[in-house]
VMD Tcl script that builds the backbone (N, CA, C; Angstrom):
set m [mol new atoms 390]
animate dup $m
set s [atomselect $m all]
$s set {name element resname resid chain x y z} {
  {N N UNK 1 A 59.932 39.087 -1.129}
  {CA C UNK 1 A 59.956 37.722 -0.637}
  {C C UNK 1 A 60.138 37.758 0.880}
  {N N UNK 2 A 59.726 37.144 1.331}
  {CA C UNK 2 A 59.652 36.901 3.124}
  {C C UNK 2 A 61.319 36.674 3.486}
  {N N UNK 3 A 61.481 37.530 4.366}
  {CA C UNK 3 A 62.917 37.454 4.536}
  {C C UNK 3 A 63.462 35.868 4.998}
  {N N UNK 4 A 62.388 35.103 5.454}
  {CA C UNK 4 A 62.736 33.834 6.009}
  {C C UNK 4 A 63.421 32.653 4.724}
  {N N UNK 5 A 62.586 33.073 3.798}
  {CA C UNK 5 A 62.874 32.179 2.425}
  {C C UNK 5 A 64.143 32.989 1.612}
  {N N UNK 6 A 64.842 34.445 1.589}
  {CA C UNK 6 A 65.753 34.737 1.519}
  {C C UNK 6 A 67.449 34.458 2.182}
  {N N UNK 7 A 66.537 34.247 3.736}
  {CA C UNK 7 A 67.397 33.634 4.583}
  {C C UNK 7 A 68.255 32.465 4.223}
  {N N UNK 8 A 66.864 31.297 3.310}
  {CA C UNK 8 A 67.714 30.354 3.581}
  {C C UNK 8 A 68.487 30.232 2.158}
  {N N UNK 9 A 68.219 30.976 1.115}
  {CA C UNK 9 A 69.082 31.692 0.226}
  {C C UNK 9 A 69.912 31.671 0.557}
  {N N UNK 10 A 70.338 32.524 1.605}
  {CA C UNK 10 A 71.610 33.150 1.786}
  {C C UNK 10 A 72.608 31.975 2.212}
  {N N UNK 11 A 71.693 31.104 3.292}
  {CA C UNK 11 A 72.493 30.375 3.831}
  {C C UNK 11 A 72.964 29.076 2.938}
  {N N UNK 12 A 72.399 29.095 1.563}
  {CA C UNK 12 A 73.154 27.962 0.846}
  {C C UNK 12 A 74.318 28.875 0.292}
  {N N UNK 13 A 74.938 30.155 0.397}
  {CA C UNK 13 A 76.050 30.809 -0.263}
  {C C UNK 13 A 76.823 29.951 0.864}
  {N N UNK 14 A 76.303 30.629 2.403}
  {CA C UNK 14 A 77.407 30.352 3.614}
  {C C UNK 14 A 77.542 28.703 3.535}
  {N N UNK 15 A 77.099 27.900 3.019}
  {CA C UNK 15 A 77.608 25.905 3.204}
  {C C UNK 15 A 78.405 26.099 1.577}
  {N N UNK 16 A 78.400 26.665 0.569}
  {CA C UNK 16 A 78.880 26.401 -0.466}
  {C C UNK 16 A 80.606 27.702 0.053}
  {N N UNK 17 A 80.733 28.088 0.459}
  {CA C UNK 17 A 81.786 29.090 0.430}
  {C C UNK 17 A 82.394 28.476 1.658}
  {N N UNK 18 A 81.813 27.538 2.926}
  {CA C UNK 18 A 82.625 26.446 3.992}
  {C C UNK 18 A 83.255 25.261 2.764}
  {N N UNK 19 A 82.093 24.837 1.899}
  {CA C UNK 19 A 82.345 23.691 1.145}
  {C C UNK 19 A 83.629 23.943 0.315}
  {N N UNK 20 A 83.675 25.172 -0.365}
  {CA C UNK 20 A 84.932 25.122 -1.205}
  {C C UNK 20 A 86.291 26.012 -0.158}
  {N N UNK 21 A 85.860 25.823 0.932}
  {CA C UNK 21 A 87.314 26.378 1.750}
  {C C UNK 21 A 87.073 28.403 1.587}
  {N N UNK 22 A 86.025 28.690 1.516}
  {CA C UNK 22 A 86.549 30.134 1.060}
  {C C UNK 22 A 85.701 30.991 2.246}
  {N N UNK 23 A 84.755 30.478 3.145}
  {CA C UNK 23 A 84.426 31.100 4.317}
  {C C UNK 23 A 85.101 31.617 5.400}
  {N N UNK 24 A 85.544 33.033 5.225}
  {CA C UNK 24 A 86.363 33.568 6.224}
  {C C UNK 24 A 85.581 34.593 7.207}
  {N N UNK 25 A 84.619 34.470 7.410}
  {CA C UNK 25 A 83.568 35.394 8.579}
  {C C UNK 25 A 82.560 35.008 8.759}
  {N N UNK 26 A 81.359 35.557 9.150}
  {CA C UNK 26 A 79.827 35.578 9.264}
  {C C UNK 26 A 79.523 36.484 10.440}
  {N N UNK 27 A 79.054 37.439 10.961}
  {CA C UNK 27 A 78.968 38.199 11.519}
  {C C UNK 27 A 77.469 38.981 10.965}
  {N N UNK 28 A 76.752 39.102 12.361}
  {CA C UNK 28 A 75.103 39.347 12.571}
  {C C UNK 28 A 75.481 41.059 12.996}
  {N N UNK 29 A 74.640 41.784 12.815}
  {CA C UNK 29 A 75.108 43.484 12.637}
  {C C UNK 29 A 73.839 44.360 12.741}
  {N N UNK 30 A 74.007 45.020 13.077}
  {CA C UNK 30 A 72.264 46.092 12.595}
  {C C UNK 30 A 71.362 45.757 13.964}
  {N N UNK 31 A 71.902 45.926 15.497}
  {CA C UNK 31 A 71.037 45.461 16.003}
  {C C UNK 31 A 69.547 46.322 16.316}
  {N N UNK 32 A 68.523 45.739 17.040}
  {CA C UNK 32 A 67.480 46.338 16.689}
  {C C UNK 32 A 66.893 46.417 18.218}
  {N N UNK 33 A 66.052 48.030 18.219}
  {CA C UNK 33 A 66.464 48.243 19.736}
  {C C UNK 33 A 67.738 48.670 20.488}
  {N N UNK 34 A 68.400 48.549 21.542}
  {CA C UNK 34 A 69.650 48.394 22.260}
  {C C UNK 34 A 69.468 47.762 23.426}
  {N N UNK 35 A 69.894 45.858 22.773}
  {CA C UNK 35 A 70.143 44.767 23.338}
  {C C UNK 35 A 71.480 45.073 24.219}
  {N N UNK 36 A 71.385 43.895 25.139}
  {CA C UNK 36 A 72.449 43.945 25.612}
  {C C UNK 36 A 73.794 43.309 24.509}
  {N N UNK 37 A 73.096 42.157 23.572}
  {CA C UNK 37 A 74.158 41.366 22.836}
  {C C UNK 37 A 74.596 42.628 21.793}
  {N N UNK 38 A 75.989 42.528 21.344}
  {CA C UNK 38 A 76.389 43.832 20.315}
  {C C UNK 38 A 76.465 42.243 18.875}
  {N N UNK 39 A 76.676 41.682 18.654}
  {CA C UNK 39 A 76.975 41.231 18.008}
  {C C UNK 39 A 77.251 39.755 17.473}
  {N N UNK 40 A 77.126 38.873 17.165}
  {CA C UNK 40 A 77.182 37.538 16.820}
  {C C UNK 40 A 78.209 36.909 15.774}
  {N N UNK 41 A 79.268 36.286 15.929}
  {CA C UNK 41 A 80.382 36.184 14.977}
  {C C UNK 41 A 80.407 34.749 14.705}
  {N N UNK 42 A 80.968 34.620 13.511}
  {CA C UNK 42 A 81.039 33.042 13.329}
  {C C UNK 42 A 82.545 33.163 12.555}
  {N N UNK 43 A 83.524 32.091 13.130}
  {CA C UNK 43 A 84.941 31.792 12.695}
  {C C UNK 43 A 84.567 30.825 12.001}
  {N N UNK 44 A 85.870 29.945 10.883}
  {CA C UNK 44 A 85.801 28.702 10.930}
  {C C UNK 44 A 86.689 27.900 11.654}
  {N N UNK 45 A 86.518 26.643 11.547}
  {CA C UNK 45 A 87.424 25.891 12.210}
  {C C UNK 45 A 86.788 24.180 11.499}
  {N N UNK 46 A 88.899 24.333 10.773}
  {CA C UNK 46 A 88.820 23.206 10.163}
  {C C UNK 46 A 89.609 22.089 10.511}
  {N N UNK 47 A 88.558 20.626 11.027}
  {CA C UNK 47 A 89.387 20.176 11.553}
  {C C UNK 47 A 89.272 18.397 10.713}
  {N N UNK 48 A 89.657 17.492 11.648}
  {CA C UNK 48 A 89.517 16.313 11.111}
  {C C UNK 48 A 88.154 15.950 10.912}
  {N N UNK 49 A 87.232 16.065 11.692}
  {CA C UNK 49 A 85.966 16.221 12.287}
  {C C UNK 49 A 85.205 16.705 10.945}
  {N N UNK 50 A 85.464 17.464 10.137}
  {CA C UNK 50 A 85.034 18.185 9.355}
  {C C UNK 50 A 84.859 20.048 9.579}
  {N N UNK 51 A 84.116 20.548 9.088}
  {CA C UNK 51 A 83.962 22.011 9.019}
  {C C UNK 51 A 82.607 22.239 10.323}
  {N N UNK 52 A 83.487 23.134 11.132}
  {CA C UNK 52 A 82.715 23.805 11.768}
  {C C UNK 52 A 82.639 25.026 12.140}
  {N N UNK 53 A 81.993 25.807 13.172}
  {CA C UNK 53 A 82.528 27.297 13.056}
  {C C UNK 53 A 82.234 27.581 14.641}
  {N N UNK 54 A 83.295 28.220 15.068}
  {CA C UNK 54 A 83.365 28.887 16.592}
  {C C UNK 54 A 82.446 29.724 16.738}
  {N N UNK 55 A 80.805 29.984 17.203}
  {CA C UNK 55 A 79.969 30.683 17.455}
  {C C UNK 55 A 80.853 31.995 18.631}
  {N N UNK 56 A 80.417 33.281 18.263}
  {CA C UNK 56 A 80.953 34.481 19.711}
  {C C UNK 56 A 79.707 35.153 19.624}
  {N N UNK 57 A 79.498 35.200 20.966}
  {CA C UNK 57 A 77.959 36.198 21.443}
  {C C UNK 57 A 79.061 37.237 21.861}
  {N N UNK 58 A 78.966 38.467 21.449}
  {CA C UNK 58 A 79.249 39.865 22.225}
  {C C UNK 58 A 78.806 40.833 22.805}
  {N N UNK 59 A 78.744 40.754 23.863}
  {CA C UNK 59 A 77.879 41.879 24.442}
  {C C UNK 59 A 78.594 43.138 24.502}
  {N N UNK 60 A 77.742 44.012 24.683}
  {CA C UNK 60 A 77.728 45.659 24.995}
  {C C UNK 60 A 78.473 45.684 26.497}
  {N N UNK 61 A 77.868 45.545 27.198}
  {CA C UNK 61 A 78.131 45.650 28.618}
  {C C UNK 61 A 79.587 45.030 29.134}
  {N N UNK 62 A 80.809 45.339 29.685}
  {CA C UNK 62 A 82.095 44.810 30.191}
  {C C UNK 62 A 81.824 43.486 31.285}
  {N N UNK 63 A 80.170 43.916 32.222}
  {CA C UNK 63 A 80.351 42.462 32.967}
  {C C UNK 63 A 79.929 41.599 32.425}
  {N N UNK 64 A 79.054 41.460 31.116}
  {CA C UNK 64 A 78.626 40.233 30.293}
  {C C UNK 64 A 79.888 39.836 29.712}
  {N N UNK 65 A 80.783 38.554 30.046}
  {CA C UNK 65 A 81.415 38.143 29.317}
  {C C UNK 65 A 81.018 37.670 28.178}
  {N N UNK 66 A 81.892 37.294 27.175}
  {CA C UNK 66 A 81.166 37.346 25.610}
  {C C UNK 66 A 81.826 35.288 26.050}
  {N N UNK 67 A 80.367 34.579 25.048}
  {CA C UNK 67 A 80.413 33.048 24.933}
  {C C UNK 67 A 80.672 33.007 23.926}
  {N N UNK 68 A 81.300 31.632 23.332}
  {CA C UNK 68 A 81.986 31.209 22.603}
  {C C UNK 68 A 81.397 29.735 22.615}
  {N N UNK 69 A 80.981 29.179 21.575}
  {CA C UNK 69 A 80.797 27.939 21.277}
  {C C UNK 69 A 81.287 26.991 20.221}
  {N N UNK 70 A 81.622 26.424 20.103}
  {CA C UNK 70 A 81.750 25.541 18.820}
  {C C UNK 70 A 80.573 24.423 18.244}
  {N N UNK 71 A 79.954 24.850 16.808}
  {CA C UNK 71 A 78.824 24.177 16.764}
  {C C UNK 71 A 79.081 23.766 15.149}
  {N N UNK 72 A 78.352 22.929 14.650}
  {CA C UNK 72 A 78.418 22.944 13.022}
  {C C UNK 72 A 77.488 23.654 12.111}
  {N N UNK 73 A 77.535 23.942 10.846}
  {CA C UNK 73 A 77.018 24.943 10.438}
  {C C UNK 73 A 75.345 24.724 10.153}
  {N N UNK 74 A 74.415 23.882 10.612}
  {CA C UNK 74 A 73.274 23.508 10.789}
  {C C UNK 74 A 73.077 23.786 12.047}
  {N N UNK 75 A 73.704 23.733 13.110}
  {CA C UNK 75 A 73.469 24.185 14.392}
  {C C UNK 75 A 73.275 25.459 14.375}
  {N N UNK 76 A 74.592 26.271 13.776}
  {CA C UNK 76 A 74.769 27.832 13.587}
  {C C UNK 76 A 73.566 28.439 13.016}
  {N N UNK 77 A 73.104 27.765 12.134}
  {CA C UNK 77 A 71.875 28.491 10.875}
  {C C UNK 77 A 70.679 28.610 12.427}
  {N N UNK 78 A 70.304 27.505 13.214}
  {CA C UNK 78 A 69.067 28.099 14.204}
  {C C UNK 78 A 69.566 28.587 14.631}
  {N N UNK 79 A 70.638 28.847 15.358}
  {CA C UNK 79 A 70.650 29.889 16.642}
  {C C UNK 79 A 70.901 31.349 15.802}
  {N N UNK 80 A 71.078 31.436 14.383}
  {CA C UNK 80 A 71.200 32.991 13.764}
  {C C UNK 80 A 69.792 33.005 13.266}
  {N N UNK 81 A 69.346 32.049 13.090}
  {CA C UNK 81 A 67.792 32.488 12.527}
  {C C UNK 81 A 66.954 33.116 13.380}
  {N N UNK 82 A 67.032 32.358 14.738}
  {CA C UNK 82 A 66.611 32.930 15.778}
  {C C UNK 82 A 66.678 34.008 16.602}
  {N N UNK 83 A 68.043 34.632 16.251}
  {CA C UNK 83 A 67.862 36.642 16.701}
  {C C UNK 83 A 67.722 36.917 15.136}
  {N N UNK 84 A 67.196 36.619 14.122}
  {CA C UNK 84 A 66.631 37.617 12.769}
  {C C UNK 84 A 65.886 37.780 13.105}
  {N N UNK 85 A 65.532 39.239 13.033}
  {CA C UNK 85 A 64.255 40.360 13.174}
  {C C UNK 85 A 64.232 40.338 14.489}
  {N N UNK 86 A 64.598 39.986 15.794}
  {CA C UNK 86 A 64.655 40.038 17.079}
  {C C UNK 86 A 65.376 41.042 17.907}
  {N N UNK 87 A 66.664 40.863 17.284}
  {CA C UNK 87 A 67.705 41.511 17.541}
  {C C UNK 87 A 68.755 41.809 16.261}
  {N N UNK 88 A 68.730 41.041 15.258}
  {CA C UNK 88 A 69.441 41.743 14.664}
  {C C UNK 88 A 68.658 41.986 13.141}
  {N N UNK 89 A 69.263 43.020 12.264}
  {CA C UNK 89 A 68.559 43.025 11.221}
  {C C UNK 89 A 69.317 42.764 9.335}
  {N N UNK 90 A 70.240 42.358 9.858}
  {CA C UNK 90 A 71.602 42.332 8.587}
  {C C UNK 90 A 72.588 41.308 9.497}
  {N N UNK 91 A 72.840 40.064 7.963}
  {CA C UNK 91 A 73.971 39.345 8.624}
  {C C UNK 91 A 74.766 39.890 7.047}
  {N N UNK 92 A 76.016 39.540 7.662}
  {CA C UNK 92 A 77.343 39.670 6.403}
  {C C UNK 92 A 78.282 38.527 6.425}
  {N N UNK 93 A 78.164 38.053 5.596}
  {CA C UNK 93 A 79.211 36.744 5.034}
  {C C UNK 93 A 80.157 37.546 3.889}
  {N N UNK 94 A 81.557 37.198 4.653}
  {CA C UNK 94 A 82.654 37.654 4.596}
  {C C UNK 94 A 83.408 35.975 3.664}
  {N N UNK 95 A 83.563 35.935 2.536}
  {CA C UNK 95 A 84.732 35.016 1.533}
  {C C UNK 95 A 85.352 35.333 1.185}
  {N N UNK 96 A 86.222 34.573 0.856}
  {CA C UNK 96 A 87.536 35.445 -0.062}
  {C C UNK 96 A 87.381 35.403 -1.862}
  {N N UNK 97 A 86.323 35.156 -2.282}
  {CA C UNK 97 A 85.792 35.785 -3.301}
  {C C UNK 97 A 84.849 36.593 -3.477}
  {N N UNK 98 A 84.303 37.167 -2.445}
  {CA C UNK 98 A 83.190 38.342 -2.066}
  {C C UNK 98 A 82.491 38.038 -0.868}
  {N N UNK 99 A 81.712 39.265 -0.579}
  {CA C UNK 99 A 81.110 39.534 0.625}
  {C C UNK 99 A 79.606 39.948 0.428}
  {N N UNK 100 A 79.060 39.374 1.253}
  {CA C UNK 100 A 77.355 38.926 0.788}
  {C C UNK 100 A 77.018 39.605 2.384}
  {N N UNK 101 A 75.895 40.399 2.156}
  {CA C UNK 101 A 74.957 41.030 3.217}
  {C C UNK 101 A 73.648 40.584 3.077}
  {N N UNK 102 A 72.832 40.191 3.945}
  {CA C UNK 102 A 71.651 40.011 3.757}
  {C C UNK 102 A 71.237 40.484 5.231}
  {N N UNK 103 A 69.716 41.460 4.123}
  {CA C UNK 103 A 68.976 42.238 5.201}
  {C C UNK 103 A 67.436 41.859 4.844}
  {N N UNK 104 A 67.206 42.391 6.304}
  {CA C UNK 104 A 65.810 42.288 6.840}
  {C C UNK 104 A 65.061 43.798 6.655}
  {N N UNK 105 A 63.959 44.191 5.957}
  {CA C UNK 105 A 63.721 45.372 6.049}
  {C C UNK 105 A 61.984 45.541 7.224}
  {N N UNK 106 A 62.033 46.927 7.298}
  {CA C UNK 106 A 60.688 47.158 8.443}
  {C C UNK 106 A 59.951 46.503 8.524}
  {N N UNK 107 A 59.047 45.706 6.745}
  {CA C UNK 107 A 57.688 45.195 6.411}
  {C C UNK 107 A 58.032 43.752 6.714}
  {N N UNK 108 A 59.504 43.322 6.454}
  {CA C UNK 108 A 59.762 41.786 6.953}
  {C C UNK 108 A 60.514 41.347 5.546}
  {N N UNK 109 A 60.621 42.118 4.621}
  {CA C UNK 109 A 61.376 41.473 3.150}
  {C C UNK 109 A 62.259 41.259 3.620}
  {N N UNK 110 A 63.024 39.998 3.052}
  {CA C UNK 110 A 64.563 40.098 3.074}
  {C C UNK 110 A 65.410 40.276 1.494}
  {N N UNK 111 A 66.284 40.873 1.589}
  {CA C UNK 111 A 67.389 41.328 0.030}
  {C C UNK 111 A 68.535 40.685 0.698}
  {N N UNK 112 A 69.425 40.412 -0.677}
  {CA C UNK 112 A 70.992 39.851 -1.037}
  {C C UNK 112 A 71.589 40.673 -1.753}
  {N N UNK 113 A 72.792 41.420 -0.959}
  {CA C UNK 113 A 73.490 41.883 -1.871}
  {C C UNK 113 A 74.978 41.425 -1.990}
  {N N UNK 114 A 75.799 41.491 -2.881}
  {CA C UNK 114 A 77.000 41.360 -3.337}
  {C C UNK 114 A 78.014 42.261 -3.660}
  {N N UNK 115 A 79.286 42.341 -2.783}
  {CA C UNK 115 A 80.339 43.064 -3.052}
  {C C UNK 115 A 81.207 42.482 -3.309}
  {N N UNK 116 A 82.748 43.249 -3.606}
  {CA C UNK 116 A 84.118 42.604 -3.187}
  {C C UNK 116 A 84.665 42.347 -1.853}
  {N N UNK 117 A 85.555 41.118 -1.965}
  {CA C UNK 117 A 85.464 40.625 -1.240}
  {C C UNK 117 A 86.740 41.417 -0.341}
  {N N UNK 118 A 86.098 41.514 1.013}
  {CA C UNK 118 A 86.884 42.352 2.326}
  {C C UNK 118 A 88.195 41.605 2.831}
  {N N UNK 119 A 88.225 40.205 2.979}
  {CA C UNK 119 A 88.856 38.899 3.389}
  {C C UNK 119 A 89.999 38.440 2.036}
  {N N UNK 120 A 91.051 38.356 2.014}
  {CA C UNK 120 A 91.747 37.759 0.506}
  {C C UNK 120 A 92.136 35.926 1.338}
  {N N UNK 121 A 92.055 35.901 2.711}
  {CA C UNK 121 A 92.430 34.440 3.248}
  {C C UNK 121 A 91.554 34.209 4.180}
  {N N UNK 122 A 91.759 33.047 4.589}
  {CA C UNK 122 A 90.842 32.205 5.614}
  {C C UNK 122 A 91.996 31.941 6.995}
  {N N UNK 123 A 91.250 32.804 7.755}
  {CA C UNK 123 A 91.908 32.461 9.334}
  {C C UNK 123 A 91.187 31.857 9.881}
  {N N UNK 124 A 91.980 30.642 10.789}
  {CA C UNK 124 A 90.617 30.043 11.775}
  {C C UNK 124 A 90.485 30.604 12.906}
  {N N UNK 125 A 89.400 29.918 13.420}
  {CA C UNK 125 A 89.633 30.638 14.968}
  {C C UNK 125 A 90.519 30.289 15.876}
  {N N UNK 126 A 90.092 31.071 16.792}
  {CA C UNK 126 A 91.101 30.963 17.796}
  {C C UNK 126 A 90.365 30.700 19.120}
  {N N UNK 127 A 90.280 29.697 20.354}
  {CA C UNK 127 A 89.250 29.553 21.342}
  {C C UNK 127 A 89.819 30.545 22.308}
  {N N UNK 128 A 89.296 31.504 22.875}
  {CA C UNK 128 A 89.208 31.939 24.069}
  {C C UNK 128 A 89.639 31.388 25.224}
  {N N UNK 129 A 88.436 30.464 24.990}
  {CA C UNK 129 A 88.165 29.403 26.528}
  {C C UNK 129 A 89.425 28.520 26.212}
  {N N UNK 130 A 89.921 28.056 27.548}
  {CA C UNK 130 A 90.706 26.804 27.565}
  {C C UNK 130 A 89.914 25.593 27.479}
}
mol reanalyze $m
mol bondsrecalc $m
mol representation Tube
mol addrep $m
């Protein structure tokens, strides 16, 4: 299956695991090439507002400071769709009832797999920025 239509597979686990309170990560991995970005993280953060999640760009490099955004989880889904297959090639959603990887392979498939879960609680984030 086209990793794009797996994608969005995946991404009804990540709104159903915010929805029942059990989303404790999301983190983009496997980069492809050697980008300057190392990595892409997603916190949650639960507020009155509803559920959202603290976006972190990390770079490789010490003078790229790493950004931090706060966006909601429809915002989050383009800007991660948009480094798949670019830059990165595996995201991992981290719950506290299991941990879901989804990869991108050479030809463009995407797979779902399922483990135990790494996370037993939900921490929120924490902002950087003032």
């Amino acid at each position: 299956m086209p990793y794009q239509d797996v994608f969005v597979l995946f991404w009804e686990q990540v709104k159903e695991s915010a929805q029942q309170g059990r989303f404790a990560k999301l983190t983009m991995a496997k980069t492809i090439g050697k980008p300057d970005l190392r990595n892409i993280f997603l916190r949650p953060v639960y507020s009155e507002d509803g559920f959202k999640v603290l976006l972190k760009f990390r770079y490789r490099s010490r003078e790229t400071e790493d950004i931090e955004k706060e966006l909601t989880l429809e915002e989050a889904f383009m800007v991660l769709k948009s480094h798949l297959r670019k830059h990165f090639s595996s995201v991992l959603l981290f719950t506290t009832t299991k941990d879901v990887t989804f990869k991108v392979n050479r030809k463009g498939a995407g797979s779902i797999t399922e483990n135990s879960p790494t996370f037993h609680d939900v921490t929120q984030a924490q902002k950087d920025v003032e």
